[in-house]
C-alpha positions as CSV (number, residue, x, y, z in Angstrom):
1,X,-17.9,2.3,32.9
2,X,-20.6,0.5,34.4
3,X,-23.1,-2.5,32.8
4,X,-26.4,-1.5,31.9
5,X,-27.5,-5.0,33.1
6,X,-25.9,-5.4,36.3
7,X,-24.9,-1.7,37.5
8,X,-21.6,-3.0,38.4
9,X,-18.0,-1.7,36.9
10,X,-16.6,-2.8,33.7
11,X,-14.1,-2.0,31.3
12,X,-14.0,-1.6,27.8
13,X,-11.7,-4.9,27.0
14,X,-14.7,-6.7,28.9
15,X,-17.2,-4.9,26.9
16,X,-15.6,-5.9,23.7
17,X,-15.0,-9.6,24.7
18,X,-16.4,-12.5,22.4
19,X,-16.3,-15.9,24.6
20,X,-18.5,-18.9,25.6
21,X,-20.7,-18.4,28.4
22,X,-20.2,-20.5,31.1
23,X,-23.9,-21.1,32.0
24,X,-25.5,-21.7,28.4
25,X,-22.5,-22.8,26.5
26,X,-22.6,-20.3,23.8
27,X,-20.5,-18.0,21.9
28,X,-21.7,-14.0,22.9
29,X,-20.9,-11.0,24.6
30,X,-19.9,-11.4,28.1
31,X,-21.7,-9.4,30.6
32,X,-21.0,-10.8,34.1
33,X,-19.2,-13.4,35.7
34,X,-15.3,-13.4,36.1
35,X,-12.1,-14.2,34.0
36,X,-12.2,-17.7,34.4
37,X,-16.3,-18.2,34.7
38,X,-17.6,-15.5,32.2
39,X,-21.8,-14.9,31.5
40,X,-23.5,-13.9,28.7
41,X,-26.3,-11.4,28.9
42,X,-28.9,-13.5,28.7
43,X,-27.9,-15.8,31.2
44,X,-27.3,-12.6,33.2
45,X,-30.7,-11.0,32.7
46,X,-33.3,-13.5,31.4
47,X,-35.2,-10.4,30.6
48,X,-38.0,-11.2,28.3
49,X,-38.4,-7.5,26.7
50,X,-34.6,-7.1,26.8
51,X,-33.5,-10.1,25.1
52,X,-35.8,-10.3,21.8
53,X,-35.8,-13.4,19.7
54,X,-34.2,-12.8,16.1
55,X,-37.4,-12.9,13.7
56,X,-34.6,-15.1,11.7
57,X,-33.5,-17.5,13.6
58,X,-35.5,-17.1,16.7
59,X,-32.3,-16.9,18.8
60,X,-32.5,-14.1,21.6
61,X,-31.0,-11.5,21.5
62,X,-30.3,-7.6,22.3
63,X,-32.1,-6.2,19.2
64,X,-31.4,-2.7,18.9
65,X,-33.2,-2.2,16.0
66,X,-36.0,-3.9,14.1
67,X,-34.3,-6.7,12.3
68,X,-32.5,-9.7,12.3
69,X,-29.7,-10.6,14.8
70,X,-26.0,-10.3,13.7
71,X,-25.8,-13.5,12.7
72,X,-28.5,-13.8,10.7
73,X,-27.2,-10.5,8.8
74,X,-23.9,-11.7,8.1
75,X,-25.7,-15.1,6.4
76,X,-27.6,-12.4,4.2
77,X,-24.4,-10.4,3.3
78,X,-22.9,-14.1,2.7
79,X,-25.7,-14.8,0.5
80,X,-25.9,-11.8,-1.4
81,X,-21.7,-11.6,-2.4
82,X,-21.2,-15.7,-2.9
83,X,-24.1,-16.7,-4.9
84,X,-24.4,-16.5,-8.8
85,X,-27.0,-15.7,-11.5
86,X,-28.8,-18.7,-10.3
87,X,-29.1,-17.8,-6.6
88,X,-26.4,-20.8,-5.4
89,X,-22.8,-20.4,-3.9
90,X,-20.5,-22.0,-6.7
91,X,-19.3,-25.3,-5.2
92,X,-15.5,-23.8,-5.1
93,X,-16.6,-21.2,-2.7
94,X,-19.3,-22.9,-1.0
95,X,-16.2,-23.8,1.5
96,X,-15.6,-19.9,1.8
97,X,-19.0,-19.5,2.3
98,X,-19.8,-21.6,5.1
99,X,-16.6,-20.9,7.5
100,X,-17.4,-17.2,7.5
101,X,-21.1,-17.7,8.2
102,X,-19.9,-20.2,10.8
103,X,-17.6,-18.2,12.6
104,X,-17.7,-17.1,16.0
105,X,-16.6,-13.6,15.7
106,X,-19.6,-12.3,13.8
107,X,-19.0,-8.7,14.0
108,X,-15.0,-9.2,13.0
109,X,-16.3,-10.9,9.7
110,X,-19.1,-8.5,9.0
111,X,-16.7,-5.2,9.0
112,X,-14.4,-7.3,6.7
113,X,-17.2,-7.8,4.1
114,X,-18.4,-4.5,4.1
115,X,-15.3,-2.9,2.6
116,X,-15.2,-1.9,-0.6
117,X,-12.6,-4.0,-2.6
118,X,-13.2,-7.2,-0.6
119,X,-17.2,-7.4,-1.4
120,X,-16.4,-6.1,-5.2
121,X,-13.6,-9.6,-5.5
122,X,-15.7,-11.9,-3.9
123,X,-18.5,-10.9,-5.7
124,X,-16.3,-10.9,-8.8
125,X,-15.1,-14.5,-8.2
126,X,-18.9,-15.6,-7.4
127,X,-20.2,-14.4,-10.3
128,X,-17.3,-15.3,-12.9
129,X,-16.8,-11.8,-13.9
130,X,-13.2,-12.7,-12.8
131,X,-11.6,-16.2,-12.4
132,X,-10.9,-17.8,-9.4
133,X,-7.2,-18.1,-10.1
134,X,-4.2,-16.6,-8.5
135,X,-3.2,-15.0,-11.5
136,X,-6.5,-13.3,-12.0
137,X,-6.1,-11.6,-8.2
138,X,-2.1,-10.9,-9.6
139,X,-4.1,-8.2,-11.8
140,X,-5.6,-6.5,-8.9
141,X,-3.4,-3.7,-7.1
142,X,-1.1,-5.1,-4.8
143,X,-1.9,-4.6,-1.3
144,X,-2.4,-6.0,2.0
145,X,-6.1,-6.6,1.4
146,X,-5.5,-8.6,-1.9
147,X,-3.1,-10.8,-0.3
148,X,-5.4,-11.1,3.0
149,X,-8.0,-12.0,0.5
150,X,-5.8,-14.4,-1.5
151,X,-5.1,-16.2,2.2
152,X,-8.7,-16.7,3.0
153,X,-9.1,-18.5,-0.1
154,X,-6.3,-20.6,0.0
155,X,-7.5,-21.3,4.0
156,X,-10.7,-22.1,2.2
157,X,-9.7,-24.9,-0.4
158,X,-11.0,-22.2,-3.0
159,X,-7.5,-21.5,-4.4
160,X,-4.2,-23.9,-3.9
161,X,-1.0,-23.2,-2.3
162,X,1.5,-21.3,-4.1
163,X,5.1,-19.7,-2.6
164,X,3.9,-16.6,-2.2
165,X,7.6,-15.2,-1.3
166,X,9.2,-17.1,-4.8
167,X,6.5,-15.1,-6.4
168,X,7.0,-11.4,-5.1
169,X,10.9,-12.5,-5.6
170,X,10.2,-13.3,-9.4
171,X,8.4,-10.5,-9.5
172,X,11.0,-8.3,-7.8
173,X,13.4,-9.7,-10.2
174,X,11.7,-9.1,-13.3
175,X,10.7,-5.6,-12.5
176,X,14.7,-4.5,-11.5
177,X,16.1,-5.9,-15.0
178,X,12.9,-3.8,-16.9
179,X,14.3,-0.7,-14.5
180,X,17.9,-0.9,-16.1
181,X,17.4,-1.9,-19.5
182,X,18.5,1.0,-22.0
183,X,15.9,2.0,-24.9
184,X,18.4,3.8,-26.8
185,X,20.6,0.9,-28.7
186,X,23.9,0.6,-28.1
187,X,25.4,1.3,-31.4
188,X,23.4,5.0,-32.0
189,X,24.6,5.5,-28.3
190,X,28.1,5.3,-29.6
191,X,27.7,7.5,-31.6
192,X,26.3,10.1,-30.0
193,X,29.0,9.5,-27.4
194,X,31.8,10.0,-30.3
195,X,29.8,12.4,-32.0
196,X,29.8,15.0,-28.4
197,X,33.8,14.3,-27.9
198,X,34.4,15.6,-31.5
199,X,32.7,18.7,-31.1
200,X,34.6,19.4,-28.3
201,X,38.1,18.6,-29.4
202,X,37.1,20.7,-32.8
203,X,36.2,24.2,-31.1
204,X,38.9,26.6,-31.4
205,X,40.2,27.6,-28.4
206,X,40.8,31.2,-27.8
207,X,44.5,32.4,-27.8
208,X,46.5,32.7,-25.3
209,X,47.8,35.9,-23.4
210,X,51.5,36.3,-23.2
211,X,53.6,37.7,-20.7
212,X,54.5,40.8,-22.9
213,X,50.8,41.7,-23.6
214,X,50.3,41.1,-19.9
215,X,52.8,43.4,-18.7
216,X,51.9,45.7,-21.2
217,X,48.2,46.0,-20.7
218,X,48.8,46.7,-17.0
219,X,51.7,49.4,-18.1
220,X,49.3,51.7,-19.6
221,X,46.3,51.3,-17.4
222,X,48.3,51.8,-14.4
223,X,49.9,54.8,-16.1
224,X,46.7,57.1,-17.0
225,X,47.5,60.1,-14.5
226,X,49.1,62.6,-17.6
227,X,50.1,61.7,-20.7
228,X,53.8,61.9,-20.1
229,X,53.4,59.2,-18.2
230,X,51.6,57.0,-20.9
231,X,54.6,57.6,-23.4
232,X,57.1,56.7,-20.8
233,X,55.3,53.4,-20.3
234,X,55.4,52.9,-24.2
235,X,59.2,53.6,-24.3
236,X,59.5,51.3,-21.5
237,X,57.5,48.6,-22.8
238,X,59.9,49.2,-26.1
239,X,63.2,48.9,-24.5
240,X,62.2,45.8,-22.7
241,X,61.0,43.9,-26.6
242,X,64.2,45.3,-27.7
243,X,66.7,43.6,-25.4
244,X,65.1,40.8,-24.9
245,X,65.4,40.5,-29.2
246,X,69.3,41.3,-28.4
């Protein structure tokens, strides 16, 4: 792609790249220069109608739209989440409050505010709808944003140390033991258990088939073709009882 400033090639890690300028000493976009000597656009382009001052803070900048620079916006969004019903940051945040408006990477802080669950805690925690206490954010669903959250505060002074690994073990722990515990007792699980091998040693069991009656049975079906032939099966099946009673 090539710079809108200097008409020159430039790729989109360069676009994206956050630095201090060589020339003015500040933190910005880089637009020109090299690796090693990088220039901000200003420094590149001291264009008078390009580079607007912010009606905030007076810095200039590349206003795209009517407004205050990016700076200026995240102090607002700051202002608006970490304040409480009387318009100042609590002094437990005030920490919090001033590394993120202090930070280099503006535009890496302000897509970090603006989702959902991170404005709702922080704004929770300002306002003292919820404590600031690890155990109040232990309530919240577990998730890599909580704990992200729960780091920046800890960073921050707002909240102490604690083992976070002891605490998901304990955690761990507890929830495996609630897994296997039985809610039927252990005595009316006997007895169901004796109860279930009773009735099956009590069914009667169907009698057997002897030999005779096997033999037999297979006689006179194989022996259907006339009905000479189902008499002589009989007598057969007769003399054979008999001798064997001999």
């Amino acid at each position: 792609m090539l710079s809108k400033l200097t008409g020159q090639p430039r790729c989109g890690r360069c676009d994206q790249r956050e630095v201090h300028c060589t020339v003015c000493g500040r933190f910005r976009d880089i637009h020109s220069g090299t690796a090693d000597a990088p220039v901000c656009g200003p420094c590149t382009k001291p264009d008078a109608e390009l580079w607007r001052p912010c009606p905030t803070c007076g810095e200039a900048e590349r206003l795209t739209a009517p407004g205050p620079c990016r700076r200026c916006t995240l102090k607002q969004r700051l202002d608006g989440l970490l304040t409480d019903d009387t318009g100042t940051v609590p002094p437990k945040l005030k920490a919090l409050h001033d590394a993120l408006a202090d930070t280099q990477r503006t535009a890496t802080a302000m897509s970090w505010l603006l989702k959902g669950i991170v404005s709702t805690v922080l704004s929770d925690l300002a306002s003292g709808r919820r404590p600031l206490t690890h155990e109040a954010l232990d309530e919240l669903p577990d998730s890599k944003v909580v704990e992200h959250i729960r780091s920046v505060l800890v960073a921050a002074g707002a909240l102490p140390h604690r083992d976070e690994q002891m605490v998901r073990l304990e955690r761990h722990v507890k929830d495996l033991v609630a897994s296997h515990t039985s809610p039927v007792p252990r005595s009316k699980g006997c007895t169901q258990t004796h109860r279930r091998q009773f009735s099956r040693r009590s069914k009667p069991t169907a009698p057997q088939a002897t030999g005779d009656s096997i033999i037999t049975f297979r006689e006179l079906m194989s022996s259907t073709s006339s009905p000479s032939a189902k008499s002589s099966a009989v007598n057969g099946t007769k003399s054979k009882r008999s001798s064997r009673l001999k």
